[in-house]
C-alpha positions in Angstrom: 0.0 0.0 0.0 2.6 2.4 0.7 4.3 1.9 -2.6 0.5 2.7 -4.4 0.1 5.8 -2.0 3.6 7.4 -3.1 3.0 6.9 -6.9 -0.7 8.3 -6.0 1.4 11.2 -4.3 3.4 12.2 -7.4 -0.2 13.1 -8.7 -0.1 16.3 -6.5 2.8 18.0 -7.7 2.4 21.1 -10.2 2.6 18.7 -13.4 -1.1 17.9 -12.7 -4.0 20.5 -12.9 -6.0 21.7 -9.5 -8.7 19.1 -10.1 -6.9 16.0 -11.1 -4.9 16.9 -7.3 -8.4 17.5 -5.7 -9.8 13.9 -7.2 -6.2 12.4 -5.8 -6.1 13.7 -2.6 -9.4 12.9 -1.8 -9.5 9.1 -2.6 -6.1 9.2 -0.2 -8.2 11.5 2.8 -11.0 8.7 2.5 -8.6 5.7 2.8 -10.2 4.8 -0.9 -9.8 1.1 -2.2 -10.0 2.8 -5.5 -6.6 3.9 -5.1 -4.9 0.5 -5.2 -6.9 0.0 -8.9 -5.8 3.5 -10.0 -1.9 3.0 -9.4 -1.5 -0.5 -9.1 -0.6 -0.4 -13.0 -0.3 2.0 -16.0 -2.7 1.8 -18.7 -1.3 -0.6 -21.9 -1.6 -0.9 -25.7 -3.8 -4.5 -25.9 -5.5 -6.3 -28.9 -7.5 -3.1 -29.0 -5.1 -0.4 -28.3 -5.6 1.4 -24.4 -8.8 1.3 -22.9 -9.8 1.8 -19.4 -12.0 3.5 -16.9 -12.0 7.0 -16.7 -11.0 9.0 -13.6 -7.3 10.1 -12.4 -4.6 7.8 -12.0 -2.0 5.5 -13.8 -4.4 2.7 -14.2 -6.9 5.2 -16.1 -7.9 7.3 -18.9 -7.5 11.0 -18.3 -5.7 13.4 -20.4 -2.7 12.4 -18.5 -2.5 8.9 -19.5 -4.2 10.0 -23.2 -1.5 12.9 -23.2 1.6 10.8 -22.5 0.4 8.7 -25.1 0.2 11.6 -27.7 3.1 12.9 -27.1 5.2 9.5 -27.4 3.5 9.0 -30.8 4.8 12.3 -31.5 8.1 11.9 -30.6 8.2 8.2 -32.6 6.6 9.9 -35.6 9.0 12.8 -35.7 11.8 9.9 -35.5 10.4 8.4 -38.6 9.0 11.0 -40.6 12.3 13.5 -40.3 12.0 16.9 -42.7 8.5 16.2 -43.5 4.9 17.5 -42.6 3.6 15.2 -40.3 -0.6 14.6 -40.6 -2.8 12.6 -38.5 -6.1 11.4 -38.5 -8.9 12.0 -35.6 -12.0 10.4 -34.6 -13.8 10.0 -31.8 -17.4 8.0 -30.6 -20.2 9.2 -28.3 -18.4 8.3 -25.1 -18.4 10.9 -22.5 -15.6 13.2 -22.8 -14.6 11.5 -26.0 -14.8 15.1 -27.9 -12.6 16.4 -25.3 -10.3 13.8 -25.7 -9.7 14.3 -29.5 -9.1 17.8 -29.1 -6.4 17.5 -26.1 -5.2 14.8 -28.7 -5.0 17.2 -31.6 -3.6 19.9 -29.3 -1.0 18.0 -28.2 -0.3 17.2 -31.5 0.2 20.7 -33.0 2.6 21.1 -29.9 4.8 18.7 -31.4 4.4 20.8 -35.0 2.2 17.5 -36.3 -1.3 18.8 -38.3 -4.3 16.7 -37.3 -7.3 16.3 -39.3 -9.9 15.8 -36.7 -13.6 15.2 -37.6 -16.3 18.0 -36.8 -18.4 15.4 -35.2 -18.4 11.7 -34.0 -18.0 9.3 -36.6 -17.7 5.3 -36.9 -14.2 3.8 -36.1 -13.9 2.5 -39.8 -14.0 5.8 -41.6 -11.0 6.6 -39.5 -9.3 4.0 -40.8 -10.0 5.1 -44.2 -10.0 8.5 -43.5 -6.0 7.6 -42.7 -5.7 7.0 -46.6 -7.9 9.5 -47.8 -6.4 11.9 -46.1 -2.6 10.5 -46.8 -2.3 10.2 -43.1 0.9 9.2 -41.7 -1.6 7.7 -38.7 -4.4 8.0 -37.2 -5.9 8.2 -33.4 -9.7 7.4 -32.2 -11.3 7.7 -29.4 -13.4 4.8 -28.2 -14.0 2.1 -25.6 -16.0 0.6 -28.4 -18.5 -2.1 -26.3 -17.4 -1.0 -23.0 -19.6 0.1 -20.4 -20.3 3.8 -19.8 -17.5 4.7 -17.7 -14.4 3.3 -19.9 -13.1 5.2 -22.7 -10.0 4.1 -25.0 -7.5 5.3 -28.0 -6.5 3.2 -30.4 -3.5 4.5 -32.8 -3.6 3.2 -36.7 -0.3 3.6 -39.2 0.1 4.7 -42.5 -1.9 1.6 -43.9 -4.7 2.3 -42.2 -4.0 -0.8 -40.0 -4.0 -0.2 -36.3 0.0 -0.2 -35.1 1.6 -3.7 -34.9 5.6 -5.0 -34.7 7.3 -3.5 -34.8 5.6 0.0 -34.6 3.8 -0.9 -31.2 6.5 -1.6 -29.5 8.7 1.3 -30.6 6.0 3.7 -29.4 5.5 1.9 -26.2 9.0 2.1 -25.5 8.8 6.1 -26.3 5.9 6.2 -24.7 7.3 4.4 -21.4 10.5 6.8 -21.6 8.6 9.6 -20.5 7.5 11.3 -17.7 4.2 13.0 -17.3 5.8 16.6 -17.2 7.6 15.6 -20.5 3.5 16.5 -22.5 4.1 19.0 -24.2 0.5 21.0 -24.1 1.1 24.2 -26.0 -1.1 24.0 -29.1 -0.6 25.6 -32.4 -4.3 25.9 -33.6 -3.0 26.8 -37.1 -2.5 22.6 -37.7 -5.2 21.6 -36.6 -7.8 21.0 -38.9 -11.8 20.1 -38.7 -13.3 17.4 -41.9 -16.7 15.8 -41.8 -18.9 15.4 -45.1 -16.2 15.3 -47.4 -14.6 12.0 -46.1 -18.2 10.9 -45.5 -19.4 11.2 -49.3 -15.7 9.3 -50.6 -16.7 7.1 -47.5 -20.1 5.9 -49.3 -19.1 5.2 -52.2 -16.1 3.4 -51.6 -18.4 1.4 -48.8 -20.8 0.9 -51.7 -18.6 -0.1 -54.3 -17.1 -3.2 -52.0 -20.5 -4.1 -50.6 -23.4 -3.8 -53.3 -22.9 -6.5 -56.3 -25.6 -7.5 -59.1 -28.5 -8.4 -56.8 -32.1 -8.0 -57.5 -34.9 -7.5 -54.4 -33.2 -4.8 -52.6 -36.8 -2.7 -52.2 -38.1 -6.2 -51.3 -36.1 -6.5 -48.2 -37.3 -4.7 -44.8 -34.7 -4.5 -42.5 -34.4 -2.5 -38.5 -31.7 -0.9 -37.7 -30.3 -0.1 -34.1 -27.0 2.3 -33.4 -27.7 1.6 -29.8 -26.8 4.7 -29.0 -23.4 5.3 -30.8 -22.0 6.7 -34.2 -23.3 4.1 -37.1 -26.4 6.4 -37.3 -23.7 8.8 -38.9 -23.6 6.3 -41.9 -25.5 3.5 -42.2 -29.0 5.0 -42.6 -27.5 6.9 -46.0 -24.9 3.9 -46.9 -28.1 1.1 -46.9 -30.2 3.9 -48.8 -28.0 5.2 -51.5 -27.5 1.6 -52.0 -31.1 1.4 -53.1 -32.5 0.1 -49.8 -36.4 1.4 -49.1 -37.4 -0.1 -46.3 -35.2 0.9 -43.4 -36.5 0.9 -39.6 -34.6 2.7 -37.2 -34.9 2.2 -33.8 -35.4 5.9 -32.7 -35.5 5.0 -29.0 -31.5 4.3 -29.4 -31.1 7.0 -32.5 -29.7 9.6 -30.7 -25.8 9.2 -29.5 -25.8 9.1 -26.1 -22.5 8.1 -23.5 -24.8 6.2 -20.8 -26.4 4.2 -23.5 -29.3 4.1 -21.5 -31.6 1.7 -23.0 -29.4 -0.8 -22.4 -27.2 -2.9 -20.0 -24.6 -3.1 -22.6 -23.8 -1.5 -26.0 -22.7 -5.0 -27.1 -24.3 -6.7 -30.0 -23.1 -9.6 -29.3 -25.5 -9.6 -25.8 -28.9 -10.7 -27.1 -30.4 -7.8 -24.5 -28.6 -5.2 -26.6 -31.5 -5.7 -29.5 -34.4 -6.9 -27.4 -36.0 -3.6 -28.5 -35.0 -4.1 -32.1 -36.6 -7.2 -32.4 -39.1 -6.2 -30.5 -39.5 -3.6 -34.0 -38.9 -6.4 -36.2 -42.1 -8.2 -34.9 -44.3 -5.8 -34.9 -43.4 -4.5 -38.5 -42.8 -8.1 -39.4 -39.2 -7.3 -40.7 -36.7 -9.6 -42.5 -33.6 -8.7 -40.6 -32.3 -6.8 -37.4 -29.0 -5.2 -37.4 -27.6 -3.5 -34.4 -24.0 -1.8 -33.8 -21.4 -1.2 -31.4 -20.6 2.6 -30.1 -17.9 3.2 -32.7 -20.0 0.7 -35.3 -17.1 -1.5 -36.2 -18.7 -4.6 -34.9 -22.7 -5.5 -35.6 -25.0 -8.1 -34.6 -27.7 -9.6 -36.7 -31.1 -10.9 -36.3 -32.5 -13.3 -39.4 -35.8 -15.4 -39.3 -35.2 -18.7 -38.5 -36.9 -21.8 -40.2 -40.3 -21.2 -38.3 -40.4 -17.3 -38.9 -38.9 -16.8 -35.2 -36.0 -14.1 -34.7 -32.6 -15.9 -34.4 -29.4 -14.0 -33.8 -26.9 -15.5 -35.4 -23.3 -15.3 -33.4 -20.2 -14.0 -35.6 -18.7 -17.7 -36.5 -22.4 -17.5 -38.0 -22.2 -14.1 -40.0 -18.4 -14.4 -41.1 -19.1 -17.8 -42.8 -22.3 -16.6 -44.8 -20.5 -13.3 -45.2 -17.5 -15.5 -46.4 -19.2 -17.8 -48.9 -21.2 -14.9 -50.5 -18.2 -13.0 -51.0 -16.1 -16.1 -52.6 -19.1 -17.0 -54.7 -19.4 -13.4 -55.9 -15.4 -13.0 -56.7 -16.2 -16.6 -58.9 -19.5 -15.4 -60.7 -17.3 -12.6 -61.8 -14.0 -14.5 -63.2 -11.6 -13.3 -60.4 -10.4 -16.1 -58.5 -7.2 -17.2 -59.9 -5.4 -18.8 -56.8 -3.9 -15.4 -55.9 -6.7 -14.4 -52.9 -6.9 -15.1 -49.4 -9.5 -14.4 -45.9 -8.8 -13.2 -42.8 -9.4 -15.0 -40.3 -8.1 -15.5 -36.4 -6.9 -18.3 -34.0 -10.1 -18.2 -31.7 -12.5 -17.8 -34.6 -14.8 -21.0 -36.1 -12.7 -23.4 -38.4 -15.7 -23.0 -40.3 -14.3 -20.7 -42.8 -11.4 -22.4 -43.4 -13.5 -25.2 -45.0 -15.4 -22.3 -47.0 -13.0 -21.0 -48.7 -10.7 -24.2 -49.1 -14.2 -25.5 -51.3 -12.9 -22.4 -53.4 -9.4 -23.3 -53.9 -8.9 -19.9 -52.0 -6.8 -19.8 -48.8 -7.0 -18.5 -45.6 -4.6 -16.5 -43.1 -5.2 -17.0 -39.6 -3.4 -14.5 -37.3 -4.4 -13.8 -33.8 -7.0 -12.2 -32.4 -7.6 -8.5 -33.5 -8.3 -6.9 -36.9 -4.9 -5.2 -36.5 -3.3 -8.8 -37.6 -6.0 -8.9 -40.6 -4.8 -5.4 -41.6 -0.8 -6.6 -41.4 -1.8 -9.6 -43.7 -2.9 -7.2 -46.1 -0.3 -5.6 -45.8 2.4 -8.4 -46.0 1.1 -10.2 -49.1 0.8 -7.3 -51.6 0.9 -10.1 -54.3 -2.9 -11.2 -53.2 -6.4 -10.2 -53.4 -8.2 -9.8 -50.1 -11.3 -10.9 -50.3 -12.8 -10.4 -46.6 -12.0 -11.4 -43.1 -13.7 -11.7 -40.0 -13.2 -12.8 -36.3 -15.7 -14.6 -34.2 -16.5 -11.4 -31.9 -19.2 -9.9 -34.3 -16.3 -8.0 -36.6 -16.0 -8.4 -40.2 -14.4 -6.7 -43.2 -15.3 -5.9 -46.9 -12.4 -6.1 -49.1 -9.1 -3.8 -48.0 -10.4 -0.1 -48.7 -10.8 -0.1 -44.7 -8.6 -1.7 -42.6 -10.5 -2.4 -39.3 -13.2 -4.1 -38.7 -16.2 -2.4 -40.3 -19.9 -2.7 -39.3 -20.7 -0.1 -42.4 -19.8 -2.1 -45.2 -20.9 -5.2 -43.5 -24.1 -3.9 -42.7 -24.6 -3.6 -46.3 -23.2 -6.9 -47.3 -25.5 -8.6 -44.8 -28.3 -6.6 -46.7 -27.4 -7.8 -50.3 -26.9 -11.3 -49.2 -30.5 -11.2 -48.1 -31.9 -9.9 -51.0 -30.2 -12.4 -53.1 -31.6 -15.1 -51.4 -35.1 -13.9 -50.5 -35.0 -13.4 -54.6 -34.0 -16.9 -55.2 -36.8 -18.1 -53.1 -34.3 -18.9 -50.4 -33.7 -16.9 -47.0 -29.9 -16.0 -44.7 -30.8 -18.7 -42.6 -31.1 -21.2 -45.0 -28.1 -20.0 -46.7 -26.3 -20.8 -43.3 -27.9 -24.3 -43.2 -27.1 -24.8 -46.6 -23.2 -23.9 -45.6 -23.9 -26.8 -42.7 -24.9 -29.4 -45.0 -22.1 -28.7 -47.7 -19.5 -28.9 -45.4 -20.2 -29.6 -40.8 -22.7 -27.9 -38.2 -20.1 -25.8 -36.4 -21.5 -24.3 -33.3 -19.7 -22.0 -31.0 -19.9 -20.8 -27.8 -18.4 -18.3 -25.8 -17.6 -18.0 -21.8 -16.3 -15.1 -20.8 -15.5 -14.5 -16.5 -15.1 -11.2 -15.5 -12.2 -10.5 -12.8 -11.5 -6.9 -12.2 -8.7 -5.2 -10.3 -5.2 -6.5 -8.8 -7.0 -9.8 -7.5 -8.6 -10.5 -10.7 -5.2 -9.8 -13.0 -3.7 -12.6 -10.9 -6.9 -14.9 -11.1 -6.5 -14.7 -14.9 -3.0 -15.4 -14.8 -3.2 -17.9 -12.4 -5.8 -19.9 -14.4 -3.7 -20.2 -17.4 -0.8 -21.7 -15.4 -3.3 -24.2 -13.9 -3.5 -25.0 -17.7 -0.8 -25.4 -19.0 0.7 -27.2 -16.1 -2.1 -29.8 -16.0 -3.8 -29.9 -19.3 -6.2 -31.3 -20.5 -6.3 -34.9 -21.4 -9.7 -35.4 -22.8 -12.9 -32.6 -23.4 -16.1 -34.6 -23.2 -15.0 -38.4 -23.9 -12.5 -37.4 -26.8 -9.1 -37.3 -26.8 -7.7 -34.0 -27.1 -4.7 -34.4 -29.7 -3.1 -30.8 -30.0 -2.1 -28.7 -27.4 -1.4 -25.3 -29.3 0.9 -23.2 -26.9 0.7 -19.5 -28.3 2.8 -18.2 -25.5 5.7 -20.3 -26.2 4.7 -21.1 -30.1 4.8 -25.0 -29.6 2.4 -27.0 -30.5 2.5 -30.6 -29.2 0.6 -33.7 -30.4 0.0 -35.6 -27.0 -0.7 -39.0 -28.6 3.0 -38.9 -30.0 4.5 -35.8 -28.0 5.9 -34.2 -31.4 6.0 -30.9 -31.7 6.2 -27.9 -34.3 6.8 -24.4 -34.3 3.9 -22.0 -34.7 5.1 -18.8 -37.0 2.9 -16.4 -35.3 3.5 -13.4 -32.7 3.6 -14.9 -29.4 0.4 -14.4 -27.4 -1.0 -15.5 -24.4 -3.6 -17.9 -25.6 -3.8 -21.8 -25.3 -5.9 -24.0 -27.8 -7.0 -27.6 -27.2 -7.8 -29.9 -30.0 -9.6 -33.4 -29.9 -9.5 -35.9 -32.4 -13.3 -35.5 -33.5 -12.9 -31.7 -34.1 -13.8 -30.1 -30.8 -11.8 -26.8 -30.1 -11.2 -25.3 -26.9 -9.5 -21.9 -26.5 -8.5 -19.6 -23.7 -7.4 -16.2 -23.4 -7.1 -12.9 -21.5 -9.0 -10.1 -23.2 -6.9 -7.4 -24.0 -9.6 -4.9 -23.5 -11.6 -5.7 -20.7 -10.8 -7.5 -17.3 -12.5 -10.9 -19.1 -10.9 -14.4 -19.2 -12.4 -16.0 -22.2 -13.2 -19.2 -23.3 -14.0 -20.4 -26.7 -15.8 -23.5 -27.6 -16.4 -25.6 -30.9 -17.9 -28.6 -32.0 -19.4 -29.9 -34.7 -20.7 -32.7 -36.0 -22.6 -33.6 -40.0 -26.3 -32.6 -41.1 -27.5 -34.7 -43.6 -30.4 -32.7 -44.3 -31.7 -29.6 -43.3 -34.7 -30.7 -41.5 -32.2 -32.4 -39.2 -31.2 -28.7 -38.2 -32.7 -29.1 -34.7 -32.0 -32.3 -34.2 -28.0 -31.5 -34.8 -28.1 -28.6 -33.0 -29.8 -30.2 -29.3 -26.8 -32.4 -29.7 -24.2 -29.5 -29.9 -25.9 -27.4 -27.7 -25.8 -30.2 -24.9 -22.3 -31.3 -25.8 -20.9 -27.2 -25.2 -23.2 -27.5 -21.6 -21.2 -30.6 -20.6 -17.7 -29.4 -21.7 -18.3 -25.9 -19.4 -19.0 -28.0 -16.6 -16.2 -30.2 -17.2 -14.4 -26.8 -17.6 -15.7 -25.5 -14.0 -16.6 -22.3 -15.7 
């Protein structure tokens, strides 16, 4: 404790303005347990960039934490980009304070003689990514916890590509950033660079959106869809994307139109929670609509809602949407002569194997990084010599060819739209397009468990759960023999039955995968972003026939419920 309280003490010096010192001293007057969460650690780059609760303190975001990490991107940039003029990008969501964080951002910038594009208003976290290129960005900074709840807000930094920072840019501007001290923030702005964008990116936005995510489709006017921001920036967008697209019947949700920071028709501005577009469903019914789509704060990620074989709303989980979203795009790049062996997908380590199979049936090949769009965007950038296609990860995120390089819940909002059209033209639905996948290939179902362990305690529950893994792992999941043991951490992966092993080429990460010799797939990770220790599970198993759907699918279901209780979680 005394360590915490004298790092909490530096916070009261002259470096730090009247009210950060008043929040400080009075968590120390009241004996606060907050204080031990606030200093215990300093905010980090994850999967997602840094993200955190706001408030004072090393373990939060304030313009502090934001402001150290400014000004060590500005001292890496002006390493890199020597005798040049220096532009960044800016977005920011509907979070509270995020419009107050880009602008300290931008400030801080100009300090450092850097211009900054920042946008007039809050926009979706994928047209910063392509704002990066429109604008011929050397990077580009936005402001968002994305799913979070109300009181986190984040910053995620994006290079020259348009690609959020990877190796071995991260590390380099952690290690600036790490150098400094917090009186080092240099918060003099020149006003003169920075400058204020908005419809024009938005119109080259559209139609590039459109151009990737439209194909020749009939029955767009035919389709009725609902539409949910929950709250966050997609409203910006989407609305005008799905209409200039020739879309007619679009249902917003206006309860959840207007941006909002507390989100507060919701527990949680998560599309993946089935809560998050109870009230978007509820739309759907009562208008008798084809399809619900609902996004994230900074719309990168989107959930979706398709009748099911019975006319019921189903919400598919992203394994679902990236393989229909995968197989339409392949079949599309066929119809049109393109595929020639020289195209790949995205895809990640925890995400359904599914896809694999999809595009394999192609003779097209897929890239599995780890988690995060981030390693998507690097194997764009990597292979220059191939076409990318698309590329998704099993938490809700997909993305439409390589115009953006994030995860993009514009573009795939549209895609999801053209692929039911197609198929309620055909006589055919997005549902049975999925079953249809099932039948051609396995009935893949996923599940996810994620535990929640905040603070110091929690860190070292998370940490200590993974040793308890690898040190005693797993011989069998559910009656079959587990036959990999993929170690991300230490890149080996071992087959138990003959104890070979093999190097995996991939970053290092820490993330363990289980595999049984029927197909099952256990994962397990840390989230990067949240205080979350996740597990991912995946079986599978053949449907003959569609009419065997629920049949198949009690037996997966009840397979997943025994392996988390064999799991303890």
């Amino acid at each position: 404790m005394q360590e915490i309280l004298q790092k909490a003490k530096l916070w009261l010096t002259d470096t730090f303005d009247a009210a950060t010192q008043k929040e400080i001293n009075d968590l120390i007057a009241t004996n606060s347990d907050d204080l031990v969460d606030r200093f215990y650690k300093n905010t980090e780059f994850g999967t997602g960039g840094m993200r955190g609760v706001m408030g004072a303190g090393t373990n939060r975001i304030n313009k502090y934490t934001l402001g150290k990490a400014t000004q060590g991107l500005s001292n890496y940039l002006r390493e890199v980009y020597t005798n040049k003029e220096i532009k960044v990008a800016i977005a920011y969501d509907c979070r509270h304070n995020s419009k107050a964080f880009a602008t300290l951002v931008a400030e801080i910038l100009s300090a450092n003689n850097i211009k900054s594009f920042v946008f007039e208003d809050l926009r979706p976290t994928p047209e910063l990514s392509f704002a990066v290129n429109y604008l011929d960005c050397h990077a580009g900074i936005v402001l968002t916890a994305s799913h979070n709840p109300p009181e986190y807000n984040g910053y995620k930094v994006y290079w020259t590509d348009g690609g959020q920072i990877v190796p071995p840019q991260d590390q380099k501007i952690i290690a600036e950033v790490n150098s400094l001290d917090f009186s080092d923030i240099n918060f003099t702005k020149n006003e003169a660079l920075i400058t204020y964008v908005g419809s024009e990116v938005d119109e080259a936005f559209w139609k590039a959106s459109i151009a990737s995510g439209t194909f020749d489709i009939k029955g767009r006017e035919d389709v009725k869809i609902v539409f949910t921001s929950l709250h966050g920036t997609s409203i910006k967008l989407i609305p005008e994307v799905l209409k200039r697209a020739g879309y007619t019947q679009v249902h917003i949700v206006e309860e959840q139109a207007e941006p909002n920071g507390d989100f507060p028709t919701v527990d949680s501005p998560n599309p993946e929670e089935p809560a998050a577009l109870a009230m978007a469903i509820d739309l759907a019914n009562k208008i008798d609509a084809d399809i619900v789509i609902g996004t994230d704060p900074d719309s990168d990620r989107l959930g979706i809602a398709i009748r099911d074989l019975n006319g019921d709303m189903k919400l598919l989980n992203g394994n679902q949407t990236m393989s229909v979203m995968t197989d339409f795009l392949i079949q599309q790049w066929e119809k049109q002569g393109k595929l020639n062996g020289k195209q790949f997908i995205g895809s990640t380590i925890v995400s359904t194997n599914l896809v694999n199979e999809i595009a394999a049936s192609y003779g097209v090949e897929t890239k599995v990084g780890l988690t995060g769009f981030k390693w998507i965007a690097k194997m764009i950038k990597d292979h220059p010599e191939l076409d990318f296609i698309g590329g998704g990860e099993e938490s809700f995120g997909f993305m439409v060819g390589d115009f953006v390089r994030d995860k993009d819940a514009v573009t795939s909002t549209l895609l999801a739209c053209e692929i039911l059209a197609d198929a309620k033209a055909k006589g055919s639905s997005f549902y049975k397009e999925l079953l249809g996948i099932y039948t051609k290939h396995s009935f893949y179902k996923e599940h996810l468990v994620s535990l929640v362990k905040k603070g110091m305690q929690g860190a070292e529950e998370i940490k200590q759960m993974l040793i308890d893994l690898r040190n005693n792992p797993l011989a069998e999941i559910d009656g079959e023999k587990v036959t990999y043991v993929n170690d991300y951490k230490t890149s080996v992966r071992t087959n138990i039955l003959t104890g070979e092993t093999t190097e995996i080429t991939i970053p290092k990460s820490n993330v363990l995968i289980y595999e049984t010799e029927k197909g099952t797939k256990v994962a397990c990770r840390p989230s990067g972003t949240e205080p979350k220790i996740k597990f991912y599970i995946s079986v599978q198993d053949t449907l003959d026939t569609i009419e065997d759907t629920e049949k198949v699918e009690t037996i997966l279901d009840t397979r997943i419920q025994r392996i988390i209780k064999q799991l303890g979680v």
